[in-house]
OpenMM code with the backbone's topology and positions (N, CA, C; nanometers):
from openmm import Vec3, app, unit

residues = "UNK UNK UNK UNK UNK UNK UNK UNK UNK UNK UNK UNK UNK UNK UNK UNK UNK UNK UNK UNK UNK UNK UNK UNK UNK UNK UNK UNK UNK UNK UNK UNK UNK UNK UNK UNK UNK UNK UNK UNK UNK UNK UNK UNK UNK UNK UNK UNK UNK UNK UNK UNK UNK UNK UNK UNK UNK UNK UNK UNK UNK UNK UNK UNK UNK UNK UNK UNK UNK UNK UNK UNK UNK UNK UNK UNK UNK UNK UNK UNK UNK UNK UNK UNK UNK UNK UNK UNK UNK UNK UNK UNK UNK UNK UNK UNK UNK UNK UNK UNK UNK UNK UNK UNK UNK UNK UNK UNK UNK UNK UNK UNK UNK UNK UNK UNK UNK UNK UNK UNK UNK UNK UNK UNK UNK UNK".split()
positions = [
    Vec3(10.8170, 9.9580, 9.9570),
    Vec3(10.8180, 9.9087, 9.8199),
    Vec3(10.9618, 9.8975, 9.7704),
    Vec3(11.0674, 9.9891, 9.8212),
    Vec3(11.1965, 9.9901, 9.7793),
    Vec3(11.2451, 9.8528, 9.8038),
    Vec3(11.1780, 9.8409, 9.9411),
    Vec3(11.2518, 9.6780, 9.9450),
    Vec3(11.1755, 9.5410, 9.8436),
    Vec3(11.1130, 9.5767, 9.9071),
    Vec3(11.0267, 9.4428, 9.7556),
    Vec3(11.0841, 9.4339, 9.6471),
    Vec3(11.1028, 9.6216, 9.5849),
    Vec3(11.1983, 9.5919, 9.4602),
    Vec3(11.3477, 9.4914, 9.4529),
    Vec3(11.3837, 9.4903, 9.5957),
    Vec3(11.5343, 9.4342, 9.5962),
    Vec3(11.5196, 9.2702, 9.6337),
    Vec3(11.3750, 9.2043, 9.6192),
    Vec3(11.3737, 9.0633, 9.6635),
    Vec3(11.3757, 9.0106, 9.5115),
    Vec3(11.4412, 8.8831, 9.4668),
    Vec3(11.3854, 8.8531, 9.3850),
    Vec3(11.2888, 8.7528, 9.3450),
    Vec3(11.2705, 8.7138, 9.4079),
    Vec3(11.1170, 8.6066, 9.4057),
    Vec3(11.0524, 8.6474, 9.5491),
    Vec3(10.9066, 8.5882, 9.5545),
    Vec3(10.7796, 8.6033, 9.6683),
    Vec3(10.6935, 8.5329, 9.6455),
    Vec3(10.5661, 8.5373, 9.7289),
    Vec3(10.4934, 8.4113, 9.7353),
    Vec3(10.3482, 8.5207, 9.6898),
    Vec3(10.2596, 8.4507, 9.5629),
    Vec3(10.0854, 8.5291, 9.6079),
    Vec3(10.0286, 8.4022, 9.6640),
    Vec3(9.9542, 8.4841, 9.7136),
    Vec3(9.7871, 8.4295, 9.8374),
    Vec3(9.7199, 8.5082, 9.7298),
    Vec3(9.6328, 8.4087, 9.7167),
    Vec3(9.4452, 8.4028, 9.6594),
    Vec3(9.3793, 8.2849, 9.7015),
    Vec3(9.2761, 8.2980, 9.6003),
    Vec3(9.1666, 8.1742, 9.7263),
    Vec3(9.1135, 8.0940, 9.5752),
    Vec3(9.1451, 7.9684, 9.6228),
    Vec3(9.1314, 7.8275, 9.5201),
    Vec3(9.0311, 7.8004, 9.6147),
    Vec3(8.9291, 7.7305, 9.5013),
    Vec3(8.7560, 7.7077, 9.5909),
    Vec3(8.7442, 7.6561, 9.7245),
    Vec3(8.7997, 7.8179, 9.7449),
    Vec3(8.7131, 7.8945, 9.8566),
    Vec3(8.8027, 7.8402, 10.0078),
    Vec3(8.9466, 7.7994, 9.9553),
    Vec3(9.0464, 7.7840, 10.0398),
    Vec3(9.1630, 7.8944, 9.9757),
    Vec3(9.2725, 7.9075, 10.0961),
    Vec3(9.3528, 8.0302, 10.0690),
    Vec3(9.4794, 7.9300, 10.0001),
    Vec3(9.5660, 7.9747, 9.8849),
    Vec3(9.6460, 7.9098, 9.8485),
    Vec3(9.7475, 7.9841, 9.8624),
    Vec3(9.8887, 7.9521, 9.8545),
    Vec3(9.9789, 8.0685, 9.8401),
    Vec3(10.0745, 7.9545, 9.7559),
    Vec3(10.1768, 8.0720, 9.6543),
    Vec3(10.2653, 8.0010, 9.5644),
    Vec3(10.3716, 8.1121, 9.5048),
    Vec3(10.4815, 8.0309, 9.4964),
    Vec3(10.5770, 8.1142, 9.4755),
    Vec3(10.6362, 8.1270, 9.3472),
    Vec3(10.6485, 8.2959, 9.2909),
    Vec3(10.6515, 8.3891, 9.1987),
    Vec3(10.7388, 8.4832, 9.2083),
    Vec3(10.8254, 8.4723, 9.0399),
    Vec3(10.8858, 8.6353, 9.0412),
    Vec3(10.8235, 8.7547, 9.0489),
    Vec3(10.8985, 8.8434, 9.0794),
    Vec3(10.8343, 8.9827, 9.0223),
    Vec3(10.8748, 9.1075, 8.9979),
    Vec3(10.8580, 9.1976, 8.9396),
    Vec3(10.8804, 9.3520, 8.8886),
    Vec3(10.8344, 9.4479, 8.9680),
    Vec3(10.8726, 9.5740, 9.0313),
    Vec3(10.8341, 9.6896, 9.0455),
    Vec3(10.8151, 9.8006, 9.0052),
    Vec3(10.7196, 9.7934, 8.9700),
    Vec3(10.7268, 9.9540, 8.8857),
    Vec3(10.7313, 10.1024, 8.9961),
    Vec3(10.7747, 10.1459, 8.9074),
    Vec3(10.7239, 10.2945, 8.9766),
    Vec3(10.6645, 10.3310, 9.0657),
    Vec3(10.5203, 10.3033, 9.0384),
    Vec3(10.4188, 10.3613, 9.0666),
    Vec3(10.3742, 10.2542, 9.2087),
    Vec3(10.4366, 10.1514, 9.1941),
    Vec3(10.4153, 10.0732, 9.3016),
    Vec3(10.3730, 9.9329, 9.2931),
    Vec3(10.2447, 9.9192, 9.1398),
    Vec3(10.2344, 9.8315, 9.1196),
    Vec3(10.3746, 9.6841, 9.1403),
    Vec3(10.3135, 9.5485, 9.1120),
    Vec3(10.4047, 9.4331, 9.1553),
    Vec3(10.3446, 9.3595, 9.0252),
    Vec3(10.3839, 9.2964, 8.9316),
    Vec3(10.3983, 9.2690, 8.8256),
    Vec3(10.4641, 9.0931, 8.8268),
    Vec3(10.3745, 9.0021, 8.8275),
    Vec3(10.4294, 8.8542, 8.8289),
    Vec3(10.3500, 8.7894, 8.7246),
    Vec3(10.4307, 8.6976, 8.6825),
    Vec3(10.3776, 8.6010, 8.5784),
    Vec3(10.3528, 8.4681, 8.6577),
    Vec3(10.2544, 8.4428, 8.6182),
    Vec3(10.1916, 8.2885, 8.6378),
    Vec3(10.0295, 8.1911, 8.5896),
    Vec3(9.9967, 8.0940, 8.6037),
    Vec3(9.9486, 7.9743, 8.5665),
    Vec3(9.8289, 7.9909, 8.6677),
    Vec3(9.9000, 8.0238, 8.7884),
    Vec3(9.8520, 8.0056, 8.8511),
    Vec3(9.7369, 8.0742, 8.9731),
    Vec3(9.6639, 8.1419, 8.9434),
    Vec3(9.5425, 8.2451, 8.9546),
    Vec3(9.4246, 8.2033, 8.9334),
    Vec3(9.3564, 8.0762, 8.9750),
    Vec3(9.2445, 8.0511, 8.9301),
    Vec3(9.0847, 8.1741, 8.9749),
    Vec3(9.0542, 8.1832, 8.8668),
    Vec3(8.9502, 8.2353, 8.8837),
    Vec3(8.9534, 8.4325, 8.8211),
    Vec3(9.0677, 8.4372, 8.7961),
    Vec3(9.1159, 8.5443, 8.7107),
    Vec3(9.0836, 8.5660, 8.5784),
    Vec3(9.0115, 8.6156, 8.5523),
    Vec3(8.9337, 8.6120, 8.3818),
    Vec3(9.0297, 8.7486, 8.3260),
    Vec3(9.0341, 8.7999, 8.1878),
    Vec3(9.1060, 8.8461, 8.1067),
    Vec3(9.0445, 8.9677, 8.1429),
    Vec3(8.8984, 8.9992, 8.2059),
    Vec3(8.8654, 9.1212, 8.2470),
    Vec3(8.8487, 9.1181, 8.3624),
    Vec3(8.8185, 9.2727, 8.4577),
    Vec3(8.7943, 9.2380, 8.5546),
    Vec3(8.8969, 9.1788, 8.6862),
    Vec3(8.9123, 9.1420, 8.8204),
    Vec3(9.0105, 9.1511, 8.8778),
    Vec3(8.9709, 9.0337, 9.0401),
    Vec3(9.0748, 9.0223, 9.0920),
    Vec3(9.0427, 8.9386, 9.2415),
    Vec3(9.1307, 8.9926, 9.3364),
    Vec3(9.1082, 8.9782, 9.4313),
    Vec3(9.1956, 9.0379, 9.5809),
    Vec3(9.3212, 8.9287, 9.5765),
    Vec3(9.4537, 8.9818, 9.5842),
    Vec3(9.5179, 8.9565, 9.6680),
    Vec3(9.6197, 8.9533, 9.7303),
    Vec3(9.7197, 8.8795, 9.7640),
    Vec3(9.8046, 8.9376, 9.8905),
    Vec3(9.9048, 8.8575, 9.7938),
    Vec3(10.0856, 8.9644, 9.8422),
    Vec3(10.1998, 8.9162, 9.7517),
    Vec3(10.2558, 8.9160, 9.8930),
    Vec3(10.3493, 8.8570, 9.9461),
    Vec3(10.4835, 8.8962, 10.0258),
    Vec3(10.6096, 8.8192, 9.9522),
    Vec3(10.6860, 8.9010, 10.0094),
    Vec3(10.8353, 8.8980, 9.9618),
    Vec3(10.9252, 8.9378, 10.1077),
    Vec3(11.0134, 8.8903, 10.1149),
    Vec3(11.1351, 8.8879, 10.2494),
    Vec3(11.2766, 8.8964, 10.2213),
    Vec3(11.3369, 8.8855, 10.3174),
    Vec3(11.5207, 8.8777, 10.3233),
    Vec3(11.5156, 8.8217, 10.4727),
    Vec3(11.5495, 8.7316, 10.5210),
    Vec3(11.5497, 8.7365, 10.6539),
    Vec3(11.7034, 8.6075, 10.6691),
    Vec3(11.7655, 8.6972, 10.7478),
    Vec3(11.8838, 8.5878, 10.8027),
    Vec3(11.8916, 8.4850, 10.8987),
    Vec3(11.8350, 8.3941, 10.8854),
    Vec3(11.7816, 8.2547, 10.9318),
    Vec3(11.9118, 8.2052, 11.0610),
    Vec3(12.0048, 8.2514, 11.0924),
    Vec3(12.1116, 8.2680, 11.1825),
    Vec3(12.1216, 8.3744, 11.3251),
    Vec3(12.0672, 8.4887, 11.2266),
    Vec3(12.0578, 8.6344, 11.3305),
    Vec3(11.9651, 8.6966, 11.3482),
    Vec3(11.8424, 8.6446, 11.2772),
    Vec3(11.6843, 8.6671, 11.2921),
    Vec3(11.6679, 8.8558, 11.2355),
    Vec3(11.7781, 8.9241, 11.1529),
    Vec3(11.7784, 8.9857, 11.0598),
    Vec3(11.6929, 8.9791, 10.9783),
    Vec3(11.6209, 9.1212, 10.9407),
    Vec3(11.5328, 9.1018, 10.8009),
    Vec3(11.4374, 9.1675, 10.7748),
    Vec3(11.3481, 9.1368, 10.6955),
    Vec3(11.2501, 9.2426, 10.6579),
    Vec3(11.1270, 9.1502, 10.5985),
    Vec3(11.0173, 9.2125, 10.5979),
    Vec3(10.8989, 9.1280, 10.5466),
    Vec3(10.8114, 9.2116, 10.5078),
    Vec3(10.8016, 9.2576, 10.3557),
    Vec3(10.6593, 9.3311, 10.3101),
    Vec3(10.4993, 9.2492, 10.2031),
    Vec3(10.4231, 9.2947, 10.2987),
    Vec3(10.2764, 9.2351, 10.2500),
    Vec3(10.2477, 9.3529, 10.1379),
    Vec3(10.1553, 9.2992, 10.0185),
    Vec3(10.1015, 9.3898, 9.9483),
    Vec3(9.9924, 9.3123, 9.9211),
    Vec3(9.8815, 9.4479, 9.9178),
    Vec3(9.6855, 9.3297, 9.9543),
    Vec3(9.6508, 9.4577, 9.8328),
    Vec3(9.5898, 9.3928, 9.7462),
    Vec3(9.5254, 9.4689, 9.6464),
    Vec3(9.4394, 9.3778, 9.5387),
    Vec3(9.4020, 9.4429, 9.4525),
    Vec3(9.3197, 9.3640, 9.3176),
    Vec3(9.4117, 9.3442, 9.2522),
    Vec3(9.4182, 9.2120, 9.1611),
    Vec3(9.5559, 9.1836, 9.0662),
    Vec3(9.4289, 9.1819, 8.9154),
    Vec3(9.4900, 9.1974, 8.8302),
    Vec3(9.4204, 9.1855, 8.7060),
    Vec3(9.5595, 9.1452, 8.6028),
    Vec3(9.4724, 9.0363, 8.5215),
    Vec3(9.5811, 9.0346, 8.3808),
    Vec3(9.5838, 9.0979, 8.2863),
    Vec3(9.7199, 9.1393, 8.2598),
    Vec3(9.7630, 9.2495, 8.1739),
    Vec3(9.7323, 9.1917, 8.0024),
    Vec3(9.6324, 9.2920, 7.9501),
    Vec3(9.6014, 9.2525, 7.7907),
    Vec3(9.6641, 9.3350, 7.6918),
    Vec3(9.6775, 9.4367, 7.7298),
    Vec3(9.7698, 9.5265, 7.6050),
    Vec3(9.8804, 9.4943, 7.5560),
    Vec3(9.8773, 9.4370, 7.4196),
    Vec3(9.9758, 9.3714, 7.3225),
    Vec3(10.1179, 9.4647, 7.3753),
    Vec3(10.1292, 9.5751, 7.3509),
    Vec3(10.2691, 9.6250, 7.4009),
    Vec3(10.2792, 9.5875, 7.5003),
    Vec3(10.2142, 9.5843, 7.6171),
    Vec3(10.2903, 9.6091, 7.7403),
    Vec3(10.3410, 9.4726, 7.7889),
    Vec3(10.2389, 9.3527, 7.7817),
    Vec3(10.2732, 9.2232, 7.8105),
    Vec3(10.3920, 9.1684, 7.7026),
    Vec3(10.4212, 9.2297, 7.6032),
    Vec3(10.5430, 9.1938, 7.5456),
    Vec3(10.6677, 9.2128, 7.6166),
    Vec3(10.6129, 9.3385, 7.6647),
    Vec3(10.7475, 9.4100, 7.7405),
    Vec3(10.7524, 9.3076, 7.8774),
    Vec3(10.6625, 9.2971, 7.9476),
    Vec3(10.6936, 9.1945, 8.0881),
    Vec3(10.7251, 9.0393, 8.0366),
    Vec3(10.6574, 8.9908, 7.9055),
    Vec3(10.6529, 8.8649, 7.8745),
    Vec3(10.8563, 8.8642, 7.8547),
    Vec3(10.8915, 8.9948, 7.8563),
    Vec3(11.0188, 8.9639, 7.7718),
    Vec3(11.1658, 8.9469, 7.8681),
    Vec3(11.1049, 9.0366, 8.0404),
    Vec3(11.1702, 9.0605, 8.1432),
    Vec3(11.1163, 8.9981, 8.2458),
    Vec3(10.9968, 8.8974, 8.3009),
    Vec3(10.9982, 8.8736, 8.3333),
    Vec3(10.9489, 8.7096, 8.3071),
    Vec3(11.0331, 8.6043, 8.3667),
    Vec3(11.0206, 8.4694, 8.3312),
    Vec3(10.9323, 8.4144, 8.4277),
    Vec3(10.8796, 8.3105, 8.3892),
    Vec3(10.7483, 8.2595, 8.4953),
    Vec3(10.8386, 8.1252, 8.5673),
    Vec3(10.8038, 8.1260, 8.7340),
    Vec3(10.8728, 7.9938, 8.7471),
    Vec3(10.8269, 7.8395, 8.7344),
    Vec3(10.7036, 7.8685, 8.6795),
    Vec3(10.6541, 7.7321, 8.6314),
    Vec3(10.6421, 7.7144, 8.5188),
    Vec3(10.7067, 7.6279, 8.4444),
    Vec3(10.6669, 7.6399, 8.2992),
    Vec3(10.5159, 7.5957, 8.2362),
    Vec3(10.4604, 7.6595, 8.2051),
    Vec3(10.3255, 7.6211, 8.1563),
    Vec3(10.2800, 7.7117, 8.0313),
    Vec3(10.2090, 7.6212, 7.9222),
    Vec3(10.1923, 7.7395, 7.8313),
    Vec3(10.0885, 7.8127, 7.8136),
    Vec3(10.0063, 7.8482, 7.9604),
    Vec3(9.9132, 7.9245, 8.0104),
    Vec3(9.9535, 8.0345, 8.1293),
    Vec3(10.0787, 8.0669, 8.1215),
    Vec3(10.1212, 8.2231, 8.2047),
    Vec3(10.0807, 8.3051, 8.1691),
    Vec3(10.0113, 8.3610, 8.2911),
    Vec3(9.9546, 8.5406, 8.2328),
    Vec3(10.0240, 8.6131, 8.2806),
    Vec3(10.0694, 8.7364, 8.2768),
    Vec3(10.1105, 8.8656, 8.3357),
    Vec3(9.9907, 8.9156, 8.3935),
    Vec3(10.0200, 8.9304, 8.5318),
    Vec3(9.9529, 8.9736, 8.5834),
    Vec3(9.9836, 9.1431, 8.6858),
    Vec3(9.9176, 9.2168, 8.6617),
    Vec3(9.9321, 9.3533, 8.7753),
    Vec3(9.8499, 9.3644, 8.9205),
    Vec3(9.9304, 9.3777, 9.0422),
    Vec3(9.8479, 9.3823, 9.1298),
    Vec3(9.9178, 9.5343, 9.2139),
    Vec3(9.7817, 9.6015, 9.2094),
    Vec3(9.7317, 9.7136, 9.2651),
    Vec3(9.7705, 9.7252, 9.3890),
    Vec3(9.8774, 9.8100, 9.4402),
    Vec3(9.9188, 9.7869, 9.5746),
    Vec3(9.8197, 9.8674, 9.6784),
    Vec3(9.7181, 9.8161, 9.7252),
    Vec3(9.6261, 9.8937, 9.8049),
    Vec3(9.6353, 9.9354, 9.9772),
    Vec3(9.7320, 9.8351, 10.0025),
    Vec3(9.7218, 9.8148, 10.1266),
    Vec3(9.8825, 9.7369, 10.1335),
    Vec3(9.9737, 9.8000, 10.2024),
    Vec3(10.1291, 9.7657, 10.1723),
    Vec3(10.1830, 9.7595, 10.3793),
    Vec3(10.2210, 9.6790, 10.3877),
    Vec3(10.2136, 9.6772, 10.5483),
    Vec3(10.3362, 9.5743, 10.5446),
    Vec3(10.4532, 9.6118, 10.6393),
    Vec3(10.5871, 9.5677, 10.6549),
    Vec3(10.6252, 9.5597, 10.7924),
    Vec3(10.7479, 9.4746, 10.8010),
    Vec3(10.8154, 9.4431, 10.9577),
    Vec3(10.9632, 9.4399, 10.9322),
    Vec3(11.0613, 9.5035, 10.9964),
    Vec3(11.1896, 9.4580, 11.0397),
    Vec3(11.2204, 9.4033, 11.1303),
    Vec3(11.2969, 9.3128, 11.1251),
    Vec3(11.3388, 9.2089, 11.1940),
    Vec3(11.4385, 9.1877, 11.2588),
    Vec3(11.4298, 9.2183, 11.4286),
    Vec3(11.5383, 9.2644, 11.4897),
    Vec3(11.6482, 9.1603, 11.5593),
    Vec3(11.7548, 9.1661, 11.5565),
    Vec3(11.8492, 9.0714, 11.6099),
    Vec3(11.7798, 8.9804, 11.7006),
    Vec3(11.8429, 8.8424, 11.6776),
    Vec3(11.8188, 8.7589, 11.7637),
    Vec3(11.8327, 8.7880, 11.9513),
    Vec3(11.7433, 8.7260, 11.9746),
    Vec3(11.8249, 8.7646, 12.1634),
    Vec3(11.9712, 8.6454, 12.1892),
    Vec3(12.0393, 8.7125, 12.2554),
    Vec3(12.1665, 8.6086, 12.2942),
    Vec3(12.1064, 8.4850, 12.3577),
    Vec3(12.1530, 8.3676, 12.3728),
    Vec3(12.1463, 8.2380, 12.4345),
    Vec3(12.1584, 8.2527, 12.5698),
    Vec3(12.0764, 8.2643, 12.7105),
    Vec3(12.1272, 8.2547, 12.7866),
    Vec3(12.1366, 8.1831, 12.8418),
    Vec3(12.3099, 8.2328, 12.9811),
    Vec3(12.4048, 8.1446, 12.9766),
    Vec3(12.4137, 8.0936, 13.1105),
    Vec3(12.4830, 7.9810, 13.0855),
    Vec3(12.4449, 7.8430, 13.2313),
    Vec3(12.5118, 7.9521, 13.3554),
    Vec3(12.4483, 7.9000, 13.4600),
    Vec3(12.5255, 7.9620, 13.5739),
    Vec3(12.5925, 7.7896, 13.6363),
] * unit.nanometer
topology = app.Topology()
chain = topology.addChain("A")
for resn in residues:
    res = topology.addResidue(resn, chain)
    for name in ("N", "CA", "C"):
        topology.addAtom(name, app.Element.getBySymbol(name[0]), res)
């Protein structure tokens, strides 16, 4: 989770009728673990109640095959408490502009990661 905290954007996966979508989102770490993103884009997410799904976020050095990659699989629900969504509405910006962004919290249930080890050298002509 330490690292997630240090990415600043990632992609969620959920399922648009009844295909898997994925789209890319800021996000917050709290404490506790939760992942905290604003967006439009969550169909099927009602104001109560919750849906499965999956966030990843990376660093990977596209040169030296360096890096890191963490999954987080949980229930996301949108955040309704007048304080608190003030407070994320205020720190965290949505990257699509739409004037239907929710704050949303997703429950880190299942958190599963990879480092990413040096490239192998080129090998060389004889």
């Amino acid at each position: 989770m330490g690292l997630l905290a240090t990415a600043p954007f990632g992609r969620i996966v959920f399922t648009s009728n009844a295909l898997p979508a994925v789209r890319p989102v800021n996000h917050l770490v709290e404490p506790d673990g939760s992942v905290i993103v604003r967006t439009s884009l969550l169909p099927g997410l009602r104001s109560t109640g919750s849906v499965i799904v999956a966030y990843q976020a990376d660093a990977i050095d596209p040169l030296q095959w360096l890096g890191w990659s963490v999954v987080v699989t949980g229930p996301a629900r949108t955040v309704t408490a007048p304080d608190v969504l003030a407070d994320y509405e205020h720190s965290l910006d949505a990257f699509v502009a739409s004037g239907n962004n929710r704050v949303i919290v997703i429950e880190p249930t299942m958190v599963t990661g990879v480092r990413l080890v040096e490239r192998p050298p080129e090998p060389t002509a004889r």
